[in-house]
C-alpha positions in Angstrom: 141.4 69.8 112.2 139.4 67.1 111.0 136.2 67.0 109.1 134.1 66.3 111.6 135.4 68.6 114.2 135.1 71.4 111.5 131.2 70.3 110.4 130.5 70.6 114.5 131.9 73.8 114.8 129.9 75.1 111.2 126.8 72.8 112.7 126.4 74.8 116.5 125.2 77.9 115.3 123.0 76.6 112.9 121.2 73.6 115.4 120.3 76.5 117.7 119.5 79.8 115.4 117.8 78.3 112.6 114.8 76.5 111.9 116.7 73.5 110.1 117.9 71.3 113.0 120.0 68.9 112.0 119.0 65.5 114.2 122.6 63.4 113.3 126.2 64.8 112.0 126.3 61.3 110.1 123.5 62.5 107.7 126.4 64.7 106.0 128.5 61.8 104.9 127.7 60.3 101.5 124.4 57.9 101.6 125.1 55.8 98.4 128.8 55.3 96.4 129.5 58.0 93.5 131.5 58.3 90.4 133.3 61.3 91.1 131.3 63.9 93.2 129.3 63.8 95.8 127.5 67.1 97.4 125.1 67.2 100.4 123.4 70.3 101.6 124.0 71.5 105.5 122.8 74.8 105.9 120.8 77.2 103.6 119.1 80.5 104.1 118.9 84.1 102.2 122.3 84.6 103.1 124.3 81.8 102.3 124.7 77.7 101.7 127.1 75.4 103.0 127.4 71.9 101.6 129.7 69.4 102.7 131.7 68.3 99.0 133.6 65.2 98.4 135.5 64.8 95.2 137.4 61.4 94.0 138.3 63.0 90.5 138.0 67.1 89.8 135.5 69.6 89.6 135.6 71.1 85.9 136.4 75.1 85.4 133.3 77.1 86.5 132.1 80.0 87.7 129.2 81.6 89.6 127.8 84.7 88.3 126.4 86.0 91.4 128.0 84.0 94.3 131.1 84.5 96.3 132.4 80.8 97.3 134.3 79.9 100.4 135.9 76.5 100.5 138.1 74.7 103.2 139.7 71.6 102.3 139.8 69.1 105.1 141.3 65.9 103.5 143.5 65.3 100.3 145.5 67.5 98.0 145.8 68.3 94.6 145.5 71.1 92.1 143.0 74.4 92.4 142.7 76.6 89.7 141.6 79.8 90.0 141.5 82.0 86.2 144.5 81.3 84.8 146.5 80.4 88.1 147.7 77.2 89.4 147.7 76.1 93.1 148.9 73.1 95.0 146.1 72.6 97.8 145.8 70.5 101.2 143.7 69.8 104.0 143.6 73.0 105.9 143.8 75.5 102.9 141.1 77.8 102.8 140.2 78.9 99.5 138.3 82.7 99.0 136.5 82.3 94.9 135.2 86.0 94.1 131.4 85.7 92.1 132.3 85.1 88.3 135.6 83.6 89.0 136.9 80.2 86.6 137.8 77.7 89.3 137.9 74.2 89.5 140.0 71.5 91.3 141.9 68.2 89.9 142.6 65.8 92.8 146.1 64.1 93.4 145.6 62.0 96.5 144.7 58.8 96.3 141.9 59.2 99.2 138.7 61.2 98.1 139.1 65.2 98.6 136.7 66.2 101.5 135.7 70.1 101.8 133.1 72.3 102.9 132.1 75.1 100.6 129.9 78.2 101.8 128.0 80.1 98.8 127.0 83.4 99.3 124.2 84.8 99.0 121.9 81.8 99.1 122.7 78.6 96.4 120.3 77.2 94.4 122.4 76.2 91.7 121.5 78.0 88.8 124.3 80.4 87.9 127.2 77.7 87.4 128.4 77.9 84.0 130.5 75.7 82.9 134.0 76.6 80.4 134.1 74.5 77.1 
């Protein structure tokens, strides 16, 4: 399933239930170049957030102290770690990160790693902590 098809399907629900209407799927894609990651913001309310993530390099080992992450790979492949286990991941892996889990991702493929991530409850950002 491709990244767009996959946004359209996550977008429905959201353009008719909630009060964030979203005029133009190409407002997800990445307005301006970036080093290594680029997030943007779908969806948010007191349940959850979903952000649309691309990633050129790797994300480094974090965790969330309070939120449960969701994440679906739609394009490139590479290396997901998850506490102290190693997986190979692809486009169409869907990857379940329990709150206060070390995870990160290193990226193999020479084309950027495109996925969508769904935090729950609602993601502001302020419980990532980052290993040394």
């Amino acid at each position: 399933m491709r990244f767009t098809t996959i946004l359209i399907l996550i977008l429905i629900p959201f353009y008719f239930k909630s009060q964030e209407i979203i005029a133009s799927i190409n407002e997800i894609y990445p307005d301006k170049e970036f080093e290594n990651i680029h997030v943007k913001k779908i969806s948010s309310d007191s349940s959850s957030s979903t952000f649309a993530i691309w990633i050129k390099q790797k994300v480094k080992l974090h965790k969330h102290v309070y939120h449960t992450e969701n994440v679906l790979i739609d394009e490139g492949f590479g290396e997901f770690q998850l506490n102290d286990s190693i997986y190979k991941v692809a486009a169409g892996d869907w990857i379940v990160i329990p709150k206060n889990t070390w995870h990160g991702v290193i990226v193999n493929s020479k084309s950027t790693m495109k996925v969508i991530s769904v935090q729950s409850p609602e993601y502001f950002g302020k419980d990532r902590i980052f290993k040394e």
